[in-house]
C-alpha positions in Angstrom: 47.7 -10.4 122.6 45.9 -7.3 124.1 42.9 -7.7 126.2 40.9 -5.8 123.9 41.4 -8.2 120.7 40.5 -11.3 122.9 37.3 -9.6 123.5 36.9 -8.8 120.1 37.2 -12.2 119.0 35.1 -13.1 121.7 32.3 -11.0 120.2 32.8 -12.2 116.8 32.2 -15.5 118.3 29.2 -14.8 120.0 27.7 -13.1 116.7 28.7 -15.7 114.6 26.6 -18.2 117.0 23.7 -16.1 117.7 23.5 -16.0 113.6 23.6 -19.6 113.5 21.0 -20.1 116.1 19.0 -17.1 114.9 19.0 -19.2 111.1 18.5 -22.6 112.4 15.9 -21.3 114.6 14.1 -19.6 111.3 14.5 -22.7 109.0 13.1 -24.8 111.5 10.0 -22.9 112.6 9.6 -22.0 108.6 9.6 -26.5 107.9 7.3 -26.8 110.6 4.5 -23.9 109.7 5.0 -25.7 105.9 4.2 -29.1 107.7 1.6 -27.9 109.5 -0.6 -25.4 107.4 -0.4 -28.8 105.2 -0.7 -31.3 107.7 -4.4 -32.6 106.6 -3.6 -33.5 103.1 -2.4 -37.0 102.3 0.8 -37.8 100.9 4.1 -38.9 101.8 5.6 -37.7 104.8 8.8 -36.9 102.6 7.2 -34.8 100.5 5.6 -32.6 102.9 8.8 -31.9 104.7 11.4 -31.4 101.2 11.0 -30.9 97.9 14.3 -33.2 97.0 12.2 -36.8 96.6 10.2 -35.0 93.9 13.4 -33.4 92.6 14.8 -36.8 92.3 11.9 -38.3 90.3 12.0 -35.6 88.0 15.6 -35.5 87.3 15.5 -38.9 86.7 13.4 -38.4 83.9 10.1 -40.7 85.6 8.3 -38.2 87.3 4.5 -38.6 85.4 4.1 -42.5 86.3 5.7 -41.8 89.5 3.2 -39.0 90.7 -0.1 -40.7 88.8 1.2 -43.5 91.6 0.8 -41.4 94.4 -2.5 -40.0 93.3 -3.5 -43.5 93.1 -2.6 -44.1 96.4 -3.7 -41.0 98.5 -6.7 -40.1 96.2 -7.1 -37.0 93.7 -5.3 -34.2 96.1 -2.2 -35.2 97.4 0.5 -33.2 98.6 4.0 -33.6 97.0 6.2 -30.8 98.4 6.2 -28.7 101.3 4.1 -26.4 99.7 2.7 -28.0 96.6 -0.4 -30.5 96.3 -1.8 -32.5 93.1 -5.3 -32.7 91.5 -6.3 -35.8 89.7 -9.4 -34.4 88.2 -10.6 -32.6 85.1 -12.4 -29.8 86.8 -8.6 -28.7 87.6 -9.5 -26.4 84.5 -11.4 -24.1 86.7 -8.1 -23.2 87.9 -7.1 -21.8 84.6 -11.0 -20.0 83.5 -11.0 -16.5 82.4 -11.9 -15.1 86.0 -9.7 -17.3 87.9 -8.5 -15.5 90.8 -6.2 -18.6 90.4 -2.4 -17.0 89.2 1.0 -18.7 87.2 3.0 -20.6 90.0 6.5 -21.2 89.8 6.7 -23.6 87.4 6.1 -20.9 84.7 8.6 -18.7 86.2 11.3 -21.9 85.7 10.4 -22.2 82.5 12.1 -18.7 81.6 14.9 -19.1 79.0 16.9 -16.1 78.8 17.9 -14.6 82.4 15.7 -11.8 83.5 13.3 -11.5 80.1 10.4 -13.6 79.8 8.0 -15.3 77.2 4.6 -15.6 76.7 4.4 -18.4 79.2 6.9 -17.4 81.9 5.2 -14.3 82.5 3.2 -14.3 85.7 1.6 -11.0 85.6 -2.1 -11.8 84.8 -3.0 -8.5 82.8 0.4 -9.1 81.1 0.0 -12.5 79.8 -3.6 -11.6 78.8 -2.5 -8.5 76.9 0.6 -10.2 75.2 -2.3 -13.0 73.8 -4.5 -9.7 72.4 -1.2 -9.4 70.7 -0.2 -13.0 69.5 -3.6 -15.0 69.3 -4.2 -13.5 65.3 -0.7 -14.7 64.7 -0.6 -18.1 66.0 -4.0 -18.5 64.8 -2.8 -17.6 61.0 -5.5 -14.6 60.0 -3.2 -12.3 58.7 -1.4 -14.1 56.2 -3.8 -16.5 55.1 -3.4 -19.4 57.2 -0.8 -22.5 57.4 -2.1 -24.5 54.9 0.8 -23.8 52.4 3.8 -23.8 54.5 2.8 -26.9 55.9 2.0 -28.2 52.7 5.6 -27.4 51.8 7.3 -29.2 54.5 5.2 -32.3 54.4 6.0 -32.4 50.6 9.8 -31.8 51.8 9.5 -34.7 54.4 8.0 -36.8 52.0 10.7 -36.4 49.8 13.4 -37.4 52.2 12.2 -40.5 52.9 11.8 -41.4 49.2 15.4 -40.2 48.7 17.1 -41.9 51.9 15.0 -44.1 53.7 13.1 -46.4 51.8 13.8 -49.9 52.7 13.5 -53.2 50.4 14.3 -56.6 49.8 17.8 -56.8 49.2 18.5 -52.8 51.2 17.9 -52.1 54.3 17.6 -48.2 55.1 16.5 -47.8 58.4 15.0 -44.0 59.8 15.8 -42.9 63.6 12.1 -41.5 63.6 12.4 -39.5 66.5 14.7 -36.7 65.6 13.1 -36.7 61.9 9.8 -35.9 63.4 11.5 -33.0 65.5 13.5 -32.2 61.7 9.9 -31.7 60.4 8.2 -29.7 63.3 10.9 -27.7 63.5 11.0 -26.8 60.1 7.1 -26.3 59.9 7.6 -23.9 62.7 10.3 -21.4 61.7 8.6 -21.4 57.8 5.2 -20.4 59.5 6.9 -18.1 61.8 9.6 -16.4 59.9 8.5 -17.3 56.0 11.7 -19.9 55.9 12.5 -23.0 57.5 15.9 -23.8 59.1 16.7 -26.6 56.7 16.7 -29.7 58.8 14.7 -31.9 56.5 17.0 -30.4 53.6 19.8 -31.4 55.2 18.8 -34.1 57.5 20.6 -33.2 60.4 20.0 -31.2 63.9 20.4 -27.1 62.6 22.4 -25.5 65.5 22.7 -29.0 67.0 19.2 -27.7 68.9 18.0 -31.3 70.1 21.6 -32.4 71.0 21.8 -29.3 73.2 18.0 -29.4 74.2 18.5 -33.1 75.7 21.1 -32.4 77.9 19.4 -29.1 79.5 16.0 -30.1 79.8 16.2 -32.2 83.1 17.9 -29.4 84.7 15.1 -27.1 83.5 12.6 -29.3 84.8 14.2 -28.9 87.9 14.2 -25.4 87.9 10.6 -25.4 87.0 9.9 -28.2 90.3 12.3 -25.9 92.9 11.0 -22.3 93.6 13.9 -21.6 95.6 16.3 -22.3 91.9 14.5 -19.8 89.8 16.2 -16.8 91.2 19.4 -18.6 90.9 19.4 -20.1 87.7 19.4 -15.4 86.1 22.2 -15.2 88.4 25.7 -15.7 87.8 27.6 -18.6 87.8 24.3 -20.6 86.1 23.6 -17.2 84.0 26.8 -18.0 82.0 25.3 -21.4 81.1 21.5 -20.5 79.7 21.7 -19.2 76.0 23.1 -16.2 74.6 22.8 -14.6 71.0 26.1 -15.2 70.2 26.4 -18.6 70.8 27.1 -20.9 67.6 24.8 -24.2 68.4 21.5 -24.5 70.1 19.0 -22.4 71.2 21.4 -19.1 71.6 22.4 -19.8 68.1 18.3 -19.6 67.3 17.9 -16.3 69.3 20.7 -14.7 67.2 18.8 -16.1 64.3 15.8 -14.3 65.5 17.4 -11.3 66.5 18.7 -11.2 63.0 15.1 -11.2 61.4 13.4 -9.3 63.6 15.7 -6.4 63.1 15.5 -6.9 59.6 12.1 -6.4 59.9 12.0 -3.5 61.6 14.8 -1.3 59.8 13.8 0.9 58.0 14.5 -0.7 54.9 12.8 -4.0 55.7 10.9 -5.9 54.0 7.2 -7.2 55.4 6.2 -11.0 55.2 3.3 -12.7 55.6 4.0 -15.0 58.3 3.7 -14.9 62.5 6.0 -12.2 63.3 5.1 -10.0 60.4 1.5 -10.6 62.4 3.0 -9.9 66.3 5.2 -6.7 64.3 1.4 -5.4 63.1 -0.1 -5.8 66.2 2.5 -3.7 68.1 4.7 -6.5 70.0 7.9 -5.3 71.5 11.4 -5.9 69.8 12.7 -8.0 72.8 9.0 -9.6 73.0 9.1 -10.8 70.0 12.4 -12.7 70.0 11.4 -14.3 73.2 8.4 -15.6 71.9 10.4 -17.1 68.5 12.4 -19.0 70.9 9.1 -20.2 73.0 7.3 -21.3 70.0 10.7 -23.6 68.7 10.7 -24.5 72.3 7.4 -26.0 72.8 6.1 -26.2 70.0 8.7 -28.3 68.0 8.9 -31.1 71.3 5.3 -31.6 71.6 3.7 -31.8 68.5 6.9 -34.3 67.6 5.8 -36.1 70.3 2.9 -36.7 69.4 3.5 -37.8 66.1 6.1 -40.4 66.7 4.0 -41.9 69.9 0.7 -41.7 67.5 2.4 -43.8 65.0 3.9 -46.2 67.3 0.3 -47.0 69.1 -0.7 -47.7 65.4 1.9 -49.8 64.6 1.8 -51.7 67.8 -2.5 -52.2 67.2 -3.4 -53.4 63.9 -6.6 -53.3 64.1 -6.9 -49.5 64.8 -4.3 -49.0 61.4 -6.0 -51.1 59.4 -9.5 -49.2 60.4 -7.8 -46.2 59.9 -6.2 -47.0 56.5 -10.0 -48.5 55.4 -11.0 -44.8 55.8 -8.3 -42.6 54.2 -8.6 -44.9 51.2 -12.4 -45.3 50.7 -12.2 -40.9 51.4 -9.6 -40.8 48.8 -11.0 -43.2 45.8 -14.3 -41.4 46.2 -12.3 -37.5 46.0 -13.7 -36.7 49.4 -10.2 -35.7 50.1 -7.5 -33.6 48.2 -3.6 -34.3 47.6 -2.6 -33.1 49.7 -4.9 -33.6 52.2 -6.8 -30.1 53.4 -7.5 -29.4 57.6 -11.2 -29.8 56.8 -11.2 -32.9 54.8 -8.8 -34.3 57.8 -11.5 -32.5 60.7 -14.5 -34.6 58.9 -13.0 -38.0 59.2 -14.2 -39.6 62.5 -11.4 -42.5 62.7 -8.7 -39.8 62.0 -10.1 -37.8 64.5 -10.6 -40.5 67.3 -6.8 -41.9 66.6 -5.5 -38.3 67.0 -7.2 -37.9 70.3 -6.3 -41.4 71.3 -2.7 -41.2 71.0 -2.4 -37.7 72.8 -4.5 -38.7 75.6 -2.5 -42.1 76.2 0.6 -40.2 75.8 0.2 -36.5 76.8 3.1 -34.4 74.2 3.7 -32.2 78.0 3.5 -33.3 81.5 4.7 -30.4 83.5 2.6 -30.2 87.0 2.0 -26.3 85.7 1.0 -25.2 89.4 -1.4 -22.2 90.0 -1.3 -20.5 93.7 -4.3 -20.4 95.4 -6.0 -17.2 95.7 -6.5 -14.8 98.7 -8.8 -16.7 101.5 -7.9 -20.0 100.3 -10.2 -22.7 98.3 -11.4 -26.4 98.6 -10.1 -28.6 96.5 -12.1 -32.9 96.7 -13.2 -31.9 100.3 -10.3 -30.6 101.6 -9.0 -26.4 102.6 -6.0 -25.7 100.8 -5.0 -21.8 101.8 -3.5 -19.0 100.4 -0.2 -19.4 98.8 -0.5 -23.2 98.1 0.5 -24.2 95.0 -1.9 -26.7 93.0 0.0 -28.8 90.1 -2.3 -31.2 87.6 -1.8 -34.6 87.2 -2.2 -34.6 83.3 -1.1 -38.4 82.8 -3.3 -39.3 85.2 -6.2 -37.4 84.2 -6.1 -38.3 80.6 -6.3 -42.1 82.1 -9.4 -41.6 84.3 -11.7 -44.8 84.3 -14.7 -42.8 85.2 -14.4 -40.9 82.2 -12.9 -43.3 79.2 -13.5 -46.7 80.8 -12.3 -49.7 82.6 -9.7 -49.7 79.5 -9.0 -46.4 79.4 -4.8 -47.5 79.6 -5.6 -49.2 76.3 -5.3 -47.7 73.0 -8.7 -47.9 71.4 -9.3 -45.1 69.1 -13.4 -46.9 69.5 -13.9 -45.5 72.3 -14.5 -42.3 70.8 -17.1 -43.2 68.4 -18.6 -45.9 70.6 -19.7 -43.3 73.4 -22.9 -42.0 74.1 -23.4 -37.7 74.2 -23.4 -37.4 77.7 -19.6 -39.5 77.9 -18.0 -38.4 74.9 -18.7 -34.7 75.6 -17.1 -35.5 79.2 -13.9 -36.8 77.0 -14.0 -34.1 74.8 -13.5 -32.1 77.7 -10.9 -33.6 79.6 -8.9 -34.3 76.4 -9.1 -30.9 75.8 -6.9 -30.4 78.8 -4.2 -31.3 76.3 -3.2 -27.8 75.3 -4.1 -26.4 78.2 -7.3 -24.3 79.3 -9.3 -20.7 79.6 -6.2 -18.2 79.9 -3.5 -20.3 79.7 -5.0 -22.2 76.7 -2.3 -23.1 74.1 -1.9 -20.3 72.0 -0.5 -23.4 69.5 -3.5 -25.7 69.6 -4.5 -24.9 66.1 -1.2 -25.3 64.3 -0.1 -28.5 66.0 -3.6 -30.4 65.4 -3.8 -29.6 61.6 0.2 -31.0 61.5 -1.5 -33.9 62.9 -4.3 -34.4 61.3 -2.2 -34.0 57.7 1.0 -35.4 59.1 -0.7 -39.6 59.0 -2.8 -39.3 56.3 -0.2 -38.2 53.6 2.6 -40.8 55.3 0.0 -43.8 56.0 -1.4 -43.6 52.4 2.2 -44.1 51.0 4.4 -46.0 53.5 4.3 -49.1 55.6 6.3 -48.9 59.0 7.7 -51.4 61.4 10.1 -50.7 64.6 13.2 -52.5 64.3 13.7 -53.7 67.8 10.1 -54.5 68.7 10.9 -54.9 72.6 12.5 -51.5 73.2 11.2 -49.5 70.0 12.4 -46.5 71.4 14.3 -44.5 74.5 12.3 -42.0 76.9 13.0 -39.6 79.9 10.7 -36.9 80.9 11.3 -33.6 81.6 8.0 -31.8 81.6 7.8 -32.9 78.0 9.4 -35.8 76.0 13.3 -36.6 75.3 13.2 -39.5 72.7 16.1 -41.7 71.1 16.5 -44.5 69.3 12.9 -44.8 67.5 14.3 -46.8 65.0 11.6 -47.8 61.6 11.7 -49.5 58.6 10.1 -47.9 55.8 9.3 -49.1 52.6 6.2 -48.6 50.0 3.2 -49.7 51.0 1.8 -52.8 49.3 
């Protein structure tokens, strides 16, 4: 071999090793300034030197019990990644106020569906977002078409119905309901009627349209991940994990939706199309892009049809599982009903003046909030001080919602108990500190849930019209149901017997 190619190789080598060094040198100083600009917050030494402990938790589906335990340990600011800390504390909504310098972290970036376009909530531009709510806020909101009232009317009748027809139990027949997917059946169907003027079907055909929640339950832990690891969002638009994320053409889940969508929304705006009165006729009127509008469908189906089912099913389980509080609440929909203080079905104001209703409503989504998802915002230019302690620029600050929502300073020594009483038992000063950290639900100032309105009025109709007719009880009392978390709920096995109530 000539002398020349042994020094070639000998320079190749020497590249190759100053590249290593030069990397290994870079990823350790870039750990160490993480540590460091850190150092001062407490927490776990793991988490301030890797993200993949949190990872873990949240893959594993236990993440919300996990971090409230760390909050409870290190106080309301506790660090939990390199470059990620956690509030405990309501006045996290000052975060999120209309003049926030306060921006989206990367948690909404992960939450991104389709590579490379974004939704309502994965877009992190600030004048963005806030113009592409001018746009939507009439829509969600209902004012051009004259509200929700009769679609979601419509589907409760439809729900109703299937339970009459399939799953009402007796003496001598048993006809048990998996109650979890049925709720989704329903909110998905109350969605897509409001949105499009026509549901999917599911609670015509009692089954999972475009096998959504079957697909659904096995992405959402990685998605979760995505929206936990910064470092994944790039690479989850980017082939090879491109060819996995949905696609119009697909025949089940949510790519099978978008081509749905797609579908509609050019039928709406061809020439020869035909207006409806319903939330994308609304987004079409108030000039919202094509490709904006079809990634918003699939965002509403998204979150709305996981949380607001969530709610529901873990409602009704808290009431089944206290007697007292159904028994109270029952006492009031039927003395409201025998004196024709409220319709059949029941009307959103009729529900909004009931104060048991109410409190049972807030009870159950405060116990068990419908999404969990730390939702991080990056601290502003010059830094901030968060419980006594300088956080600087660049941090990201997640919420602690379970743990919030379960504050003893705010709803009392029992506030891990459900006790729907505790709302009318309070005096101004506490209940309108509740009010306002319940609030924190759906979110606050800019990022407010644009969905708020629709998914409390499904509530507030969705237990009187099924508690008035049906008696419930879970089938296997010591596991009623399955659970794993993901930034909102996965549920399984919710098994009920329903029959008329006596």
């Amino acid at each position: 071999m000539a002398l020349g190619t042994y020094e070639g190789l000998i320079s190749t080598t020497n590249l190759l090793i100053a590249t290593g060094i030069v990397l290994v040198t870079t990823t350790i100083v870039h750990n160490f300034w993480s540590w460091y600009r850190l150092r001062h917050i407490p927490g776990p030494f793991l988490h301030s030197v890797t993200s993949f402990v949190l990872l873990k938790k949240v893959f594993e589906g236990d993440s919300p019990a996990y971090l409230d335990g760390l909050a409870q340990k290190y106080g309301p600011l506790v660090r939990i990644g390199p470059n990620e800390v956690m509030l405990t504390d309501p006045d996290i909504r000052r975060l999120s106020a209309i003049r926030s310098p306060y921006t989206r972290g990367s948690f909404y970036e992960g939450s991104r569906a389709v590579p490379n376009k974004d939704h309502i909530l994965s877009t992190m531009n600030d004048q963005k977002h806030k113009e592409l709510r001018r746009m939507e806020h009439r829509g969600y909101a209902g004012l051009d078409f004259g509200g929700f009232e009769a679609g979601l009317n419509e589907m409760l009748a439809a729900f109703i119905e299937l339970i009459q027809r399939k799953y009402i139990s007796t003496g001598i027949e048993s006809r048990p309901m998996e109650f979890a997917h049925r709720t989704q059946f329903f909110t998905l169907d109350v969605i897509s009627k409001l949105a499009y003027g026509q549901p999917f079907g599911c609670i015509a055909q009692d089954r999972d349209i475009f096998n959504y929640i079957a697909q659904t339950e096995w992405a959402l832990p990685f998605v979760a991940v995505f929206t936990t690891l910064p470092a994944l969002n790039t690479l989850k638009d980017r082939w090879p994990l491109s060819a996995f994320m949905p696609h119009e053409k697909d025949t089940f889940g949510l790519g099978c939706m978008m081509g749905f969508a797609t579908k509609l929304v050019d039928a709406r705006l061809s020439p020869n199309g035909h207006p409806g009165r319903d939330i994308v006729q609304s987004w079409i009127n108030h000039g919202l892009p094509r490709d904006q509008i079809i990634q918003d469908i699939l965002l509403q189906v998204m979150a709305g049809s996981d949380t607001t089912a969530t709610a529901l099913r873990m409602t009704l389980l808290f009431l089944i599982n206290s007697p007292q509080a159904l028994r109270c609440l029952r006492e009031e929909i039927d003395t409201r009903f025998q004196s024709g203080a409220i319709s059949s079905p029941i009307t959103n104001a009729e529900a909004l003046a009931m104060p048991y209703l109410q409190a049972v409503i807030r009870e159950g989504t405060r116990l068990f909030p419908p999404a969990t998802g730390l939702a991080e915002k990056v601290v502003p230019k010059g830094g901030d001080t968060l419980h006594g302690f300088y956080v600087p620029k660049g941090t990201q600050v997640g919420q602690n919602m379970w743990g919030i929502l379960r504050l003893k300073n705010i709803f009392g020594e029992d506030a891990d108990v459900f006790r729907p009483e505790r709302w009318l038992e309070a005096d101004e000063e506490q209940l309108k500190a509740m009010q306002n950290t319940w609030a924190l639900v759906f979110g606050s100032g800019k990022y407010e849930c644009l969905g708020k309105t629709l998914a409390l009025m499904q509530l507030n109709k969705f237990f009187v019209e099924l508690l008035r007719r049906f008696d419930f009880a879970v089938l296997n009392p010591l596991t009623p149901l399955k659970l794993h978390n993901a930034s909102v709920w996965m549920t399984n096995d919710f098994w009920v017997r329903i029959t008329w109530r006596e």
